[in-house]
C-alpha positions in Angstrom: 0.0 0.0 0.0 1.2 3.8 -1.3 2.3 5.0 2.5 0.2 8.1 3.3 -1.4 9.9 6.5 -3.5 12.4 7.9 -3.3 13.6 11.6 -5.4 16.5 13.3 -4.5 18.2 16.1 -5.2 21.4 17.6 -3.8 24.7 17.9 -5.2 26.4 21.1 -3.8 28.9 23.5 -4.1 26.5 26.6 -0.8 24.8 24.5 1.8 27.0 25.9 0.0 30.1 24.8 0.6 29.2 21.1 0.5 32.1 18.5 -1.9 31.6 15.4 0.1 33.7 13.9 3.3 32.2 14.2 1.8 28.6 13.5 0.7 30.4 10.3 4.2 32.2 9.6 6.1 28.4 10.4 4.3 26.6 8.1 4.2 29.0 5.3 7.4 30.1 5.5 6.9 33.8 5.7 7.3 36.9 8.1 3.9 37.6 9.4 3.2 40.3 12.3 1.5 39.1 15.7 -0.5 42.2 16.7 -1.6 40.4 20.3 1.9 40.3 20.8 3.9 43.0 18.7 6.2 40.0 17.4 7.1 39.5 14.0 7.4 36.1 13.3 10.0 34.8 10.5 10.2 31.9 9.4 12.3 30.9 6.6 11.5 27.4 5.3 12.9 26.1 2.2 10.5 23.4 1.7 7.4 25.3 2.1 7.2 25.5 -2.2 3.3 26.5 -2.2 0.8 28.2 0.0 -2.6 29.5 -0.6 -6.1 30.3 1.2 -9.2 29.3 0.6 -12.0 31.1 1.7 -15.6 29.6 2.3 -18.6 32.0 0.9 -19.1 35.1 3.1 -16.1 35.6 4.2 -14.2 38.8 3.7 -12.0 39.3 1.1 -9.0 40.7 3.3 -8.9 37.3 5.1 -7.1 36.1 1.9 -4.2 37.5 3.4 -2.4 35.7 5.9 -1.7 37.9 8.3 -4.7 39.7 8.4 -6.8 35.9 9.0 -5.1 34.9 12.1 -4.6 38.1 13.5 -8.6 38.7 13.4 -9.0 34.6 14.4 -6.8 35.7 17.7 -9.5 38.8 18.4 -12.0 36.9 18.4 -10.8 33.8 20.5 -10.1 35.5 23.6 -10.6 32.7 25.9 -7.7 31.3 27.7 -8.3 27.4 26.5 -9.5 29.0 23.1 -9.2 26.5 20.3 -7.6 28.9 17.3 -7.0 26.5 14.4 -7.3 23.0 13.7 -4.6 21.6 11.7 -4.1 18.8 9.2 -1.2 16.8 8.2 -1.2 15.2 5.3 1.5 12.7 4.3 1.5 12.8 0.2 2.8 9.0 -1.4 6.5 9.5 -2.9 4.6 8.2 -6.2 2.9 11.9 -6.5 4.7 14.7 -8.3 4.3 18.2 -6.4 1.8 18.9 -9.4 0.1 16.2 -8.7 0.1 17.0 -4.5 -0.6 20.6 -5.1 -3.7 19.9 -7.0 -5.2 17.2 -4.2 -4.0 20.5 -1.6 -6.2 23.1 -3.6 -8.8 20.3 -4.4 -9.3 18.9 -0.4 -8.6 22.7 0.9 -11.7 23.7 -1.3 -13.7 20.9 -0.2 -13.5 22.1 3.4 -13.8 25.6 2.5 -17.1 24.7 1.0 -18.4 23.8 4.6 -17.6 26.9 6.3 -13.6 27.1 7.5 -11.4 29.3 6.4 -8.3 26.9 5.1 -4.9 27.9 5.1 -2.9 25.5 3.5 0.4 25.1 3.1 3.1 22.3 0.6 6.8 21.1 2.3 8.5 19.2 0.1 11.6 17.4 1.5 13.7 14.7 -0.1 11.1 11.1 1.0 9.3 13.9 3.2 5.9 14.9 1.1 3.3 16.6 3.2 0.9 19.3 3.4 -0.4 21.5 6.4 -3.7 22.5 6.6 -4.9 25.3 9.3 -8.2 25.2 9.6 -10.6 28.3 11.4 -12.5 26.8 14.2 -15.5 29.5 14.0 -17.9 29.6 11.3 -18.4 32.9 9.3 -22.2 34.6 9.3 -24.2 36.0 6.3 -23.1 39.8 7.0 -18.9 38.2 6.6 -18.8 38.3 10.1 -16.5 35.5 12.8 -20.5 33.8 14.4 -21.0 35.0 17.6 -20.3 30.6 19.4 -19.3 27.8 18.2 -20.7 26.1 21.5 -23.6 26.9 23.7 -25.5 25.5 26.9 -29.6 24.8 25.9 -32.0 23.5 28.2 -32.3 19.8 28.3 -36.4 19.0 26.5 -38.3 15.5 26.7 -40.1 13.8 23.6 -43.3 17.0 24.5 -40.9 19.4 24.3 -41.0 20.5 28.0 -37.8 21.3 30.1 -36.2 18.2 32.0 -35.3 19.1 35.8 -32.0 18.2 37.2 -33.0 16.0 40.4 -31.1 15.4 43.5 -30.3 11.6 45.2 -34.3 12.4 46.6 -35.6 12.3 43.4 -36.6 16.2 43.8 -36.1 19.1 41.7 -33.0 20.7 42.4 -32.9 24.5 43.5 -30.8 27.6 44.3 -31.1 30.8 45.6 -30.0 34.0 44.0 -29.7 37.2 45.1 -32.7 39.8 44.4 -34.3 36.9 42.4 -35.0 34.3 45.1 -35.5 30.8 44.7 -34.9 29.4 41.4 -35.4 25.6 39.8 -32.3 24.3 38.0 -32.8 22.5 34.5 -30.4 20.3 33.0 -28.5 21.6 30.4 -26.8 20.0 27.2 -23.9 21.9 25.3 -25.0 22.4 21.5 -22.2 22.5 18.7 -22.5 25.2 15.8 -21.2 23.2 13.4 -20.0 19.1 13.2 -16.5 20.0 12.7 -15.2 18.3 16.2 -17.1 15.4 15.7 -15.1 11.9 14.8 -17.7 11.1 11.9 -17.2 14.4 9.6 -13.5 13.9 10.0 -13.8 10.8 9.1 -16.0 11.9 6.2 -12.6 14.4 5.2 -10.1 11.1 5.6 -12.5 9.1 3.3 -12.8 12.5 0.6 -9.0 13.1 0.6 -8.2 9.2 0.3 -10.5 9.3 -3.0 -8.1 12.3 -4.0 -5.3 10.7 -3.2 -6.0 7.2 -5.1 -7.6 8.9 -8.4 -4.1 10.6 -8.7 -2.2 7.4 -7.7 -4.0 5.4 -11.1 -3.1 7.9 -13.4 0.4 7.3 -12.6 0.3 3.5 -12.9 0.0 2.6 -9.2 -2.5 0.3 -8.1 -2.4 0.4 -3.9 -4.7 2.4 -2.6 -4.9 4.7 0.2 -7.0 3.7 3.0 -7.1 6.0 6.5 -8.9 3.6 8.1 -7.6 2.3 11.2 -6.8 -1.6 11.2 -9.7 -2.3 13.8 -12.0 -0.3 11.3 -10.9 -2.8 8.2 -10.7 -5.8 10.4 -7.3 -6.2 10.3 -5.4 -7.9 13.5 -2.5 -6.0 13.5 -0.9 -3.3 15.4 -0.8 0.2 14.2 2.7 1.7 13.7 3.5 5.2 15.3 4.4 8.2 12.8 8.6 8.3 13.0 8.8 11.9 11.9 11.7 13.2 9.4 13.6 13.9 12.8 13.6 10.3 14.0 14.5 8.9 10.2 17.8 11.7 10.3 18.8 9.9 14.1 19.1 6.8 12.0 20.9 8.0 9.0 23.3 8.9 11.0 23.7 5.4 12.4 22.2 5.9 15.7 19.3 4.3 17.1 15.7 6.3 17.4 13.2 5.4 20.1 10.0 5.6 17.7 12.0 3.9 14.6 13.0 1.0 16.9 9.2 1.0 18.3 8.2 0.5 14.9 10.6 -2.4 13.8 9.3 -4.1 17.5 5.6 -3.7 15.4 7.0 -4.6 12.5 8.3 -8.0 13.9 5.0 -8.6 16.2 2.7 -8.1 13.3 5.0 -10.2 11.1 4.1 -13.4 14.3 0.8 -12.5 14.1 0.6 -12.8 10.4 2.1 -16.3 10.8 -0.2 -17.1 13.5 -3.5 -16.3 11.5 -1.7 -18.5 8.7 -1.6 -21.7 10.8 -5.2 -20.9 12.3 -6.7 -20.3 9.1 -4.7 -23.8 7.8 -6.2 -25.6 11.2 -9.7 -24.4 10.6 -9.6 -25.6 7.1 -8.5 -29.1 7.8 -10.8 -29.2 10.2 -13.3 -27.9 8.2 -12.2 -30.4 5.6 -12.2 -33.5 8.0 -15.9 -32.4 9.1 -17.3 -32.5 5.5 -15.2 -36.0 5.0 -17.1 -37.7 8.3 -20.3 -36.2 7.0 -20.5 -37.4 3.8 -19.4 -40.7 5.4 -22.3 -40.6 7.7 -25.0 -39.4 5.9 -24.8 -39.9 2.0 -27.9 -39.8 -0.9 -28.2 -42.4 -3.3 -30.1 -42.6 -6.7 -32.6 -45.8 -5.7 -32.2 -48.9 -3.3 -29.9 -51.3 -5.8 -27.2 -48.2 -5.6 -27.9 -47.7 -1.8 -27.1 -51.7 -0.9 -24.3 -51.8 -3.3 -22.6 -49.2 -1.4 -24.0 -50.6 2.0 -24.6 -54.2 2.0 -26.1 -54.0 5.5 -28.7 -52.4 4.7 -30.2 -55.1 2.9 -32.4 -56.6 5.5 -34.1 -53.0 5.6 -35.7 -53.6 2.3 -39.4 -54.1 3.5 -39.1 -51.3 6.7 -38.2 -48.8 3.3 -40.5 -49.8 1.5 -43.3 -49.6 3.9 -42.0 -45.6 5.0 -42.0 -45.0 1.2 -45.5 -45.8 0.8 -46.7 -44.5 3.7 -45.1 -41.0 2.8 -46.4 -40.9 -1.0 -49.4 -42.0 -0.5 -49.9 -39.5 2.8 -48.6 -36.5 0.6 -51.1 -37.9 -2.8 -53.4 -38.3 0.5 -54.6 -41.4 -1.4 -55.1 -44.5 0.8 -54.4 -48.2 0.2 -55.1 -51.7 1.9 -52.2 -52.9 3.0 -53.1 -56.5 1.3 -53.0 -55.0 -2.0 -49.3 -54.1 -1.9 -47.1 -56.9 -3.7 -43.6 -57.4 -4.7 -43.5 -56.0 -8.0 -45.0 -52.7 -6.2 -41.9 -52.6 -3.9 -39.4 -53.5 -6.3 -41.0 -50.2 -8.8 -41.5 -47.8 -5.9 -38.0 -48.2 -4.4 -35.9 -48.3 -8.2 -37.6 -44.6 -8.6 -37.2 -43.5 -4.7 -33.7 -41.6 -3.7 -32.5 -43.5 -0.7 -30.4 -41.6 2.4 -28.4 -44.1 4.5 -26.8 -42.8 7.7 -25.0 -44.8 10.2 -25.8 -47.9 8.5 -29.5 -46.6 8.6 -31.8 -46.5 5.3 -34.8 -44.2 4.7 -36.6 -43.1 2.0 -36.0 -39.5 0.9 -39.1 -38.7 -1.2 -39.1 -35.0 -2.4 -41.8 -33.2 -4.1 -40.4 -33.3 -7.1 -39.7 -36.1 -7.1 -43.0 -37.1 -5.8 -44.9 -37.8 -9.0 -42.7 -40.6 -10.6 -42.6 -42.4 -7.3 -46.4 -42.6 -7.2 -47.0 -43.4 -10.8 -44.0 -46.5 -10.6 -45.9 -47.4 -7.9 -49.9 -47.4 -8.9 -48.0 -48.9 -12.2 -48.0 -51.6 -10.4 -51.2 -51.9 -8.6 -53.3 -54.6 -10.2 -57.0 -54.2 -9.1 -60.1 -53.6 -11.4 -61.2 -49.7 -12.0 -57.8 -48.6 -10.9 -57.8 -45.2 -12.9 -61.3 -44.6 -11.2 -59.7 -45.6 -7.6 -57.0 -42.4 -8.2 -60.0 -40.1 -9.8 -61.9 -40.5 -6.9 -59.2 -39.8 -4.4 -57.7 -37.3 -6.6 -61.2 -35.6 -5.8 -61.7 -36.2 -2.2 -58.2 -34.4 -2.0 -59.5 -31.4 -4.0 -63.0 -31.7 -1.6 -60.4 -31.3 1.9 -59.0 -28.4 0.5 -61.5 -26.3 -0.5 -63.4 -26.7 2.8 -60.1 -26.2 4.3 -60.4 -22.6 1.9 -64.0 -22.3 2.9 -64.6 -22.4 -1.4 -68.5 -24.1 -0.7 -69.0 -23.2 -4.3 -66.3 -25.7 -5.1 -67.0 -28.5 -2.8 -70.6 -28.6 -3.1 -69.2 -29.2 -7.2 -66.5 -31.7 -6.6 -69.2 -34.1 -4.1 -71.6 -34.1 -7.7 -68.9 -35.2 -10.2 -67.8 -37.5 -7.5 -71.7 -38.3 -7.4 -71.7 -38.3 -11.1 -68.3 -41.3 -11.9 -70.2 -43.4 -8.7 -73.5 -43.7 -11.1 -71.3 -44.2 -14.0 -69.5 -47.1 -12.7 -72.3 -48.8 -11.5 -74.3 -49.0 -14.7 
């Protein structure tokens, strides 16, 4: 598989008191002014070979410029544990040219511009280093071009009527407090309400599955056929362990021949993954020769013959069961024909034609009859064939009738029956002329 990432994280002022601003100027490469501050922030980066922002619809045209976006995102997130940007890293595959990863940039930037956020991204381009950050504005933008007044709020809790939910002691009571100049008030619960979906771990996983469509589409037009796939292992159903991200810092440790802590935690993955590979070979071996010696034992135990001659060959123990089959045959075709017979009037030709048409399952030395629908008709014919008494074809009208008469009472068609009792009526006069 092409090796790619992408990785979020968040730029907030609770992180040392981190600098929008000079996040901005880092990744970019430039020399931006901090007006919080008064610093000027310079950053000379020779891999940063492409930067550009993409605005979402409303948003002021100034904000285009970099300095003058993160110097307005600082104004308005005053807070202390503000959130001010939420950034992307995006690992391109060494199989991409920098055309090719600056068009999936503008492309994906664009994509998330076109749900709000301002995105200011940025290309590096080291030697087996390909990668792209993203800042991302964390505060939607209003009709008027304006930074929304919250991103998060606090509503009142409401049931399935709509009414207020009360926050309830260990009693079971209504909870209260007592305010000064207003008196007693009731407390409510409360539930924090988002402005946008932007935090949540679906819509970035929405991004992850967007940008991996970016990422392959390029990858085929240049021949390869791995995909990219930022699903976890546990989300593919994959029994592996995930590796850690080693960082261009840790793969410099080890070209200079020294040993780095996350490369040699990776190698310990590497090798654990490679046993665990080997494992699920010999389980999935196991579970197919057992699988295998399951399917032998059953078709040793149970098996379906053609008719009783190819039954005995195979099982010459059987043989003795001859009469016990035939009698279960009969009594099962004639029950489904619902047709009934004297026992006296069965013979040996009858047996021998009912059981040379009749599919035989033997199981543990064990033979019964295994009379299908289908196969239903030529069983019955081979054996009326067979059964010599006078008016025989009248015998199977008239219980070919009393069949139809059961089921349309059974269907409550009176119409029908009251019909099928005068043709029955009608042969009995017939015959005895």
């Amino acid at each position: 598989m092409s090796i790619s990432f992408c990785r979020a994280r968040m730029i907030t002022r609770k992180s040392s008191g981190r600098s929008a601003v000079a996040a901005a100027a880092y990744r970019a490469g430039e020399k931006l002014h901090d007006e919080e501050s008064g610093k000027d922030w310079k950053y000379k980066k020779e891999e940063a070979i492409y930067s550009k922002i993409t605005l979402p619809q409303n948003a002021p045209a100034e904000f285009a410029d970099r300095e003058t976006l993160w110097n307005s995102v600082q104004k308005v997130e005053k807070n202390a544990d503000s959130r001010l940007a939420r950034e992307l890293v995006i690992a391109f595959p060494n199989e991409l040219s920098q055309e090719q990863a600056r068009q999936i940039t503008n492309d994906f930037s664009q994509f998330l511009a076109d749900k709000g956020m301002c995105v200011d991204a940025a290309l590096h381009w080291k030697n087996g280093n390909h990668h792209a950050h993203l800042m991302l504005t964390t505060r939607k933008i209003d009709k008027n071009g304006h930074w929304a007044e919250w991103k998060e709020r606090k509503e009142y809790a409401r049931d399935e009527k709509g009414n207020k939910i009360p926050l309830l002691d260990k009693n079971g009571k209504q909870k209260t407090r007592e305010r000064k100049g207003k008196g007693v008030e009731k407390l409510w619960k409360r539930v924090s309400v988002l402005a946008d979906d932007w935090s949540k771990k679906t819509e970035y996983n929405s991004w992850k599955k967007e940008l991996a469509g970016m990422m392959n589409a390029e990858l085929e037009k240049v021949g390869v056929s791995d995909k990219v796939d930022y699903r976890s292992y546990k989300e593919r159903g994959i029994d592996k362990v995930p590796q850690i991200h080693e960082g261009y810092a840790a793969r410099a440790i080890e070209a200079r021949g020294e040993k780095s802590f996350l490369c040699e935690h990776n190698r310990e993955i590497r090798a654990l993954n490679a046993k665990i590979e080997q494992t699920q070979k010999i389980e999935k071996r196991i579970a197919e020769l057992k699988k295998q010696k399951e399917q032998q034992q059953k078709a040793k135990q149970e098996k379906i013959y053609p008719n009783w001659d190819a039954a005995v060959a195979d099982n010459p123990k059987i043989k003795n069961q001859q009469m016990y089959v035939a009698n279960v045959a009969f009594k099962t075709v004639l029950e489904m024909k619902n047709y009934k017979l004297p026992p006296d009037h069965i013979n040996r030709k009858m047996i021998d034609a009912t059981l040379k048409e009749t599919q035989i399952k033997v199981k543990d030395n064990i033979a019964i009859p295994n009379i299908t629908i289908p196969a239903l008709p030529a069983v019955f014919n081979a054996m009326m064939d067979e059964y010599k008494i006078p008016n025989k074809a009248n015998s199977i009208a008239f219980a070919e009738i009393s069949a139809a008469i059961k089921s349309a009472v059974l269907n409550k068609d009176y119409d029908k029956v009251f019909s099928l009792i005068e043709k029955m009526q009608t042969m009995a006069n017939e015959m005895g002329r």
